[in-house]
N, C-alpha and C positions, 0 to 999 in steps of 0.2 A: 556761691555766686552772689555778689550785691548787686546793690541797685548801680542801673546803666548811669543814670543822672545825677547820681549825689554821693555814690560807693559809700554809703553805709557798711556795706559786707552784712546784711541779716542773711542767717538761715535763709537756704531756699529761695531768696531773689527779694529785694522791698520791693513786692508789685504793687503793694499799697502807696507808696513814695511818701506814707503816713510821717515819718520821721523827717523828710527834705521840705516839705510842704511843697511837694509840685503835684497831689493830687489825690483824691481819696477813696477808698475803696468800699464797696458795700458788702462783701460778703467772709474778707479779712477785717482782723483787730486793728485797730490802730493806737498806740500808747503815746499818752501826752508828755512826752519827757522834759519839755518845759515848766512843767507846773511846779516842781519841786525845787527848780532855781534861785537863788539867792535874790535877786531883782524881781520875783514875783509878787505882786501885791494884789490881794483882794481887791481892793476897791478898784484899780484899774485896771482889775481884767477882762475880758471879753464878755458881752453878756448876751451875745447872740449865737446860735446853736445852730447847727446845719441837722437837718430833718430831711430823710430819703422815704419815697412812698414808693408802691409798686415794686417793692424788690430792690430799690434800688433805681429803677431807670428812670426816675424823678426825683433831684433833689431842691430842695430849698433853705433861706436861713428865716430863722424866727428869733424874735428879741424874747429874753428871759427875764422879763420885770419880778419875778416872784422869787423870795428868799432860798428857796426849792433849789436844791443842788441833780443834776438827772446825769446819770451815768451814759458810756453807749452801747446801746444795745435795747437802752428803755422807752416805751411806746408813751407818747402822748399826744393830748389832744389839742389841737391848734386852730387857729381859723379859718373858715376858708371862704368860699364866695356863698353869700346870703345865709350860711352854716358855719357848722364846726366837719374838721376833717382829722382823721387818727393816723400817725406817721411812728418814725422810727428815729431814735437820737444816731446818726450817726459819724459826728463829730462835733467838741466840745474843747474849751480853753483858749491858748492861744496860735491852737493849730487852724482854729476857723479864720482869724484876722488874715494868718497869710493867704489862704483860700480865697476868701473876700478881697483882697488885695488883687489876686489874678484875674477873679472874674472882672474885677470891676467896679463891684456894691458897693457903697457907701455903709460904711458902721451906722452910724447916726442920721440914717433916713427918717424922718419921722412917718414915713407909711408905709414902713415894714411892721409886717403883722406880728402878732405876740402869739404866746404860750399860754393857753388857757388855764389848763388843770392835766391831772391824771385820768387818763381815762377812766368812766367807770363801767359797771358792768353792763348798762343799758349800752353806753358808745360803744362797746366791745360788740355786742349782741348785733347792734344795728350794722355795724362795720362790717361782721361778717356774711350775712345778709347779702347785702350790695354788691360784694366781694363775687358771692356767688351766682349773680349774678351776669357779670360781663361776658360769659362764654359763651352762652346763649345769646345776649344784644349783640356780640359781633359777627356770630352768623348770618343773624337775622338782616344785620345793616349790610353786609356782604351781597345779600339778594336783593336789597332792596334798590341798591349802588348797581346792581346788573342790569335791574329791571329796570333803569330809568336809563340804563346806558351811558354812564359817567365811566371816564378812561380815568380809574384810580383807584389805588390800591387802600385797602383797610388794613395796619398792621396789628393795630392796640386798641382796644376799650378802656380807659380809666374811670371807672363811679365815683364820686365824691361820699364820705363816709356817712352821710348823711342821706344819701341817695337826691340830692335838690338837683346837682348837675353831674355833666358827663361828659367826658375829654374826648374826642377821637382823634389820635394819632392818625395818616395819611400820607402816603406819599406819589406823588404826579410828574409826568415830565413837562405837561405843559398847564398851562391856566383853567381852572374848573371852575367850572358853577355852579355850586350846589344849593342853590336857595331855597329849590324845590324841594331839595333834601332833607333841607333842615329841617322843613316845617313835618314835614311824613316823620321823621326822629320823633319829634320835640308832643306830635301830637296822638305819639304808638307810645313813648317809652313814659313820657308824663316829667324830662327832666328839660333843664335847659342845658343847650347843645353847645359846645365850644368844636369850632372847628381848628386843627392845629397840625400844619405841612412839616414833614421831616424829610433827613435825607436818608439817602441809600446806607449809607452808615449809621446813622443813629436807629433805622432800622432794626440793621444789624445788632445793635449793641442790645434794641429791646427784645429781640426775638431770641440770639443767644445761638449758641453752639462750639462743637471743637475743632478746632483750626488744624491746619496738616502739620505743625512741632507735638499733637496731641492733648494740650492744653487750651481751657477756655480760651475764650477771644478774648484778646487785651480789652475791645473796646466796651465788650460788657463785663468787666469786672472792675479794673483802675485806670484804664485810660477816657480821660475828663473832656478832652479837646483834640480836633482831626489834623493834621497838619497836609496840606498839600505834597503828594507821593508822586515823582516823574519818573521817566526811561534812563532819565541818567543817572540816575542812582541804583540801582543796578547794574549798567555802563561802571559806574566805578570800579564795584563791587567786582568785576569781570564773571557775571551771569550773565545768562542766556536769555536775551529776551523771549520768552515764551510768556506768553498770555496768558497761557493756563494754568503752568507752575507759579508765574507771580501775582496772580489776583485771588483776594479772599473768600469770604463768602458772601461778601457784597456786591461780589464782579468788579468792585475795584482796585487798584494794586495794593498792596498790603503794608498795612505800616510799621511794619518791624522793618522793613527794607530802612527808614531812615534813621535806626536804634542803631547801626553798628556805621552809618555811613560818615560820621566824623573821626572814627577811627582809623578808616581806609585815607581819609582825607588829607591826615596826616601822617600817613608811612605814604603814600603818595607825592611829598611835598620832595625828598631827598633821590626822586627818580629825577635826569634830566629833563628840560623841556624841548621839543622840535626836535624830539629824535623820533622820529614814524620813518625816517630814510636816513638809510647809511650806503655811501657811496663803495663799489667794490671793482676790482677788473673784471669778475664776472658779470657783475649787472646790478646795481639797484637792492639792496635789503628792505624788504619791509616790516614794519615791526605789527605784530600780531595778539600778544596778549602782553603782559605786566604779571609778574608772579610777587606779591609784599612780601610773602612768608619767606622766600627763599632770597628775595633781592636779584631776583633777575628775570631780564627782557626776552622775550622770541621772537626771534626772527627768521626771514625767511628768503631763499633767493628765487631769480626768478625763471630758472632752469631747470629746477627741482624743489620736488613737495616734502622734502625735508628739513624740517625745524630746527634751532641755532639760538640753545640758551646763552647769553650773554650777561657778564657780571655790567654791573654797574660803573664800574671804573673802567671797562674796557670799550663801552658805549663812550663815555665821556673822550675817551684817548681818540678812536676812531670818528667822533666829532670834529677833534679842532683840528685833526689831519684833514679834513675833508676841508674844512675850514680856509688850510690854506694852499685848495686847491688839490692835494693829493688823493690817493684812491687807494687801499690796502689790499695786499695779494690775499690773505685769509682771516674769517672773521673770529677764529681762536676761540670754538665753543668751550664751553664747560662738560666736560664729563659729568653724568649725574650714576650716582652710585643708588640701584635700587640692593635695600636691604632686606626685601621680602622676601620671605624662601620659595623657590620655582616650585612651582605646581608640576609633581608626576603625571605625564598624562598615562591614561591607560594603553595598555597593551593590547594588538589586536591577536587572538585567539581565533584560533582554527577548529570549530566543532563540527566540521565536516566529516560523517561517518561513524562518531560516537555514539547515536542511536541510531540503530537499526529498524528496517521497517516490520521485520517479521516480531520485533518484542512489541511494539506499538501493537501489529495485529493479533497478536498472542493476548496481549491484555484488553482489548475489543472482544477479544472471543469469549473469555473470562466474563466478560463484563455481562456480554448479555446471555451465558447460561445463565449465571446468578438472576440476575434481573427475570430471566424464564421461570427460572427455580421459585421465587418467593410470587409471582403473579400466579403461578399453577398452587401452590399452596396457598392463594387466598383466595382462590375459584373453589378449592376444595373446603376448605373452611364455609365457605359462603353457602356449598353443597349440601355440606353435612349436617346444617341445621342446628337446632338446639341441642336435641337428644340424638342424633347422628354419631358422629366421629367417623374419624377413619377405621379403627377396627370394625364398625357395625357395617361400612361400605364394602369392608371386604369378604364378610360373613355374606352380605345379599348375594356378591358376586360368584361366591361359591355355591353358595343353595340354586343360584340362578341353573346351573349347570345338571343340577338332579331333576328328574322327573318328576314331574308332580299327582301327589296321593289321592287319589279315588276310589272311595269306599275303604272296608279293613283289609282285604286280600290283594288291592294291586299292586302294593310293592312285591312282590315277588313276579308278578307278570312285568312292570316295570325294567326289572332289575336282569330277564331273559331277554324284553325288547333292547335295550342298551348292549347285553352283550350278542345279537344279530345286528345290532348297528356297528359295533367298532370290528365284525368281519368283513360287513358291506362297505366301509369304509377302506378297510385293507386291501379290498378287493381292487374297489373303485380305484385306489392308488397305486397300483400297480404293486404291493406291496414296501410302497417307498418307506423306510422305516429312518427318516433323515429329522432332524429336530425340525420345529416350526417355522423358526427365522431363517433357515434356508430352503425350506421347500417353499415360505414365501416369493424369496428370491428367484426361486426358479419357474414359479408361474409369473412372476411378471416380465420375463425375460422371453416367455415361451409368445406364439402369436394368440387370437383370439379364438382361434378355431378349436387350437389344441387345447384352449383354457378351459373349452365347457364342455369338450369330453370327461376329465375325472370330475369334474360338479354333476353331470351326469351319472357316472357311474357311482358316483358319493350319492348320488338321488335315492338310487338303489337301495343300498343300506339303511335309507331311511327309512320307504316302505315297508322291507321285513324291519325295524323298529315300530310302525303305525303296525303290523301285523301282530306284533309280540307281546305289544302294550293297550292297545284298542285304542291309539289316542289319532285322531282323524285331523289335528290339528299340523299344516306344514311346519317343515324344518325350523324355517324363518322365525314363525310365532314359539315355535319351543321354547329355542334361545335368544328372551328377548334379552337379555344382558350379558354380553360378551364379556370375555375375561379385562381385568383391569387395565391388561399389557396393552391388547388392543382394542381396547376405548378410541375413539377418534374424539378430538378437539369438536368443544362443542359449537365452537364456529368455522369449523371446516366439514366440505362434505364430499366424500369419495367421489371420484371420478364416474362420470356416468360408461363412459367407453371398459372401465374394468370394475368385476366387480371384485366384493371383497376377498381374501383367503379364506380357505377352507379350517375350520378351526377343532381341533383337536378334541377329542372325548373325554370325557375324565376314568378315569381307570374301576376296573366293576368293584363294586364295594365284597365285602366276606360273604356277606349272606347266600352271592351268584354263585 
């Protein structure tokens, strides 16, 4: 793509316009393609040099009285008020004259300031100093503009390289006074104070940022001068007045709006004029937008909200029929042929019934045995201790069940008491020889009356056990550790209204 203004055709856009000389850029090259021309002469070329300080968002021209040839790109040291100040070359030859031509400057002013020297290492030192400076002074001035209650903005601090004075950029809507100010500046920071009002855009161009095409802002990189931006230009353009989409980051309209509106201006020129109404037996057409690209008008009737492209020659025909006097039966749209390919819309699908609720509850059910499963094995981990495990909790649970040794000869008294126990038990049970888990069942199904008859008669059996074994300790205390099976949750507690099942003996060992 080239430059909008001079079609150079560089690479990537002349945003610098460095080659047309409409303006210059401080952060792009610029090549002097003049210099090397046959009509170039030494002696009468340029000898005044444009110098950008600050990045860029100052520039100036300085006369080059010294044999010193300085390329762009190279820093030196210049004059400035009651000092010296360190800048940047950033343009050189006879691309400054045209520059100077725009603004305005006179070449041969005699009190434009000169080119001192090269900076040396002191200016460097001291330059950056100052430099390091401003970020801190315009906070500071930021508070101090609050604190006196001045309606105005601080955009910029500028230091002179020398640090003697100090720029502040500003911008107001209406008249300030800041007299008071100055002197509180002038007698904290120790410089002398230039006060200096900008606008809402040169704001912009100092402070910087990316614009909604995604690239810098024209106006802080190569655009030199603002031009007045209106609603009609856009109007031409057939945009949408919207406030929001066409204003920058300055909150004012945006001026690329007026980079392409000479173009419109002229494919605009071959559209008729006074056509906004076209006479018809239905009613009145009015015309609605302007298409350049395509070369045709919309229009519209007034009995319906349907649109009515029109070529250009057929505007012009149904013109000078109206002209003289007549009214046309139809306004003879154009067919407009899209070639985009149609969008498949989706299908609508019916998954009514493809899952069931009983797999959803099947895999809930799944869900939280596991989930039971690994919480109860980490209660039991947590159980078992260091030196625990689970086989050591099953070996207690076993021993728990034998009677315990008193002196050398009671196991054998033992081992008689256990077997009058599992007769008195047999007894007590009426002989029920049914496994555990259903003769649980069957006392909790029975009533309360009937439940503490065999606990009773099971009492029994106990007795001649206390008889057999000398041990005077109740049943209860015997077995303090019931089998694994029926452990109870250690945050669950039996029912008070029933009590536990009656729990099984372990079978008499050889010895009985």
């Amino acid at each position: 793509m080239g430059c909008g203004s001079c079609g150079t055709g560089k690479p990537g856009g002349c945003k610098s316009h460095g080659s047309c000389g409409t303006g210059s850029c401080n952060r792009m090259n610029v090549h002097d393609w003049l210099m090397n021309l046959p009509f170039s002469d030494p002696e009468s070329s340029c000898k005044v040099v444009e110098v950008s300080f600050n990045k860029g968002s100052r520039k100036e021209y300085f006369r080059n009285n010294s044999l010193q040839y300085f390329e762009k790109g190279a820093y030196v040291t210049v004059e400035g008020v009651s000092g010296f100040d360190v800048g940047e070359i950033s343009l050189t030859g006879e691309l400054v004259r045209l520059q100077m031509k725009k603004k305005g400057v006179d070449e041969f002013n005699p009190d434009m300031k000169r080119i001192l020297r090269q900076p040396s290492e002191k200016d460097v030192e001291l330059f950056q100093q100052n430099k390091a400076r401003e970020p801190q002074m315009l906070m500071r001035c930021r508070a101090i503009a609050r604190q006196l209650n001045i309606q105005m903005k601080l955009s910029e601090v500028e230091i002179q390289a020398d640090g003697k004075k100090a720029t502040f950029f500003y911008t107001a809507d209406d008249r300030v006074d800041f007299r008071e100010m100055i002197k509180i500046y002038a007698g904290e920071f120790k410089v002398k104070v230039e006060m200096r009002q900008i606008g809402i855009r040169q704001e912009a161009a100092k402070v910087g940022g990316i614009g909604s095409c995604g690239r810098e802002l024209c106006c802080s990189t190569w655009l030199t001068d603002f031009k007045s931006v209106t609603t009609t230009a856009a109007r031409y353009q057939n945009l949408s007045i919207n406030q929001t989409k066409l204003s920058g980051q300055c909150g004012r309209l945006k001026c690329c709006l007026n980079y392409e509106l000479d173009t419109y201006l002229d494919a605009l020129q071959q559209f008729p004029d006074n056509a906004d109404t076209l006479e018809t037996t239905r009613g009145t057409a009015h015309l609605i937008k302007k298409d350049i690209f395509k070369n045709l008008m919309w229009y519209v009737l007034p009995d319906s909200s349907k649109q009515y492209p029109l070529t250009i020659q057929r505007v012009k025909e149904i013109k000078r029929l109206n002209g003289r006097g007549e009214k046309v039966e139809e306004l003879q749209a154009v067919e407009l042929v899209n070639n985009k390919p149609k969008e498949i819309e989706p299908q609508f699908v019916d998954v009514v019934g493809q899952i069931s609720l009983r797999s959803l509850e099947r895999g809930s059910k799944r869900r939280k045995e596991k989930d039971h499963r690994e919480q109860q094995q980490q209660r039991n981990d947590r159980k078992g201790g260091s030196g625990g495990g689970h086989n050591e909790r099953e070996a207690k649970a076993e021993r728990s069940h034998e009677p315990q040794q008193r002196g050398g000869g009671g196991g054998q008294q033992r081992n008689a008491g256990n077997e009058q126990q599992r007769q008195g038990n047999n007894q007590g049970g009426g002989g029920n020889n049914k496994p555990p888990q259903q003769q649980q069942q069957r006392n909790q199904q029975q009533k309360p009356k009937q439940q503490q008859q065999p606990q009773r008669q099971g009492g029994e059996g106990n007795n001649n056990q206390q008889q057999g074994s000398g041990n005077n300790k109740p049943p209860q205390q015997q077995q303090k550790h019931p089998p694994r099976q029926q452990r109870p949750h250690h945050n669950q507690r039996p029912p008070q209204d029933k009590k536990p099942p009656q729990q099984t003996p372990p079978p008499p060992s050889d010895k009985a």
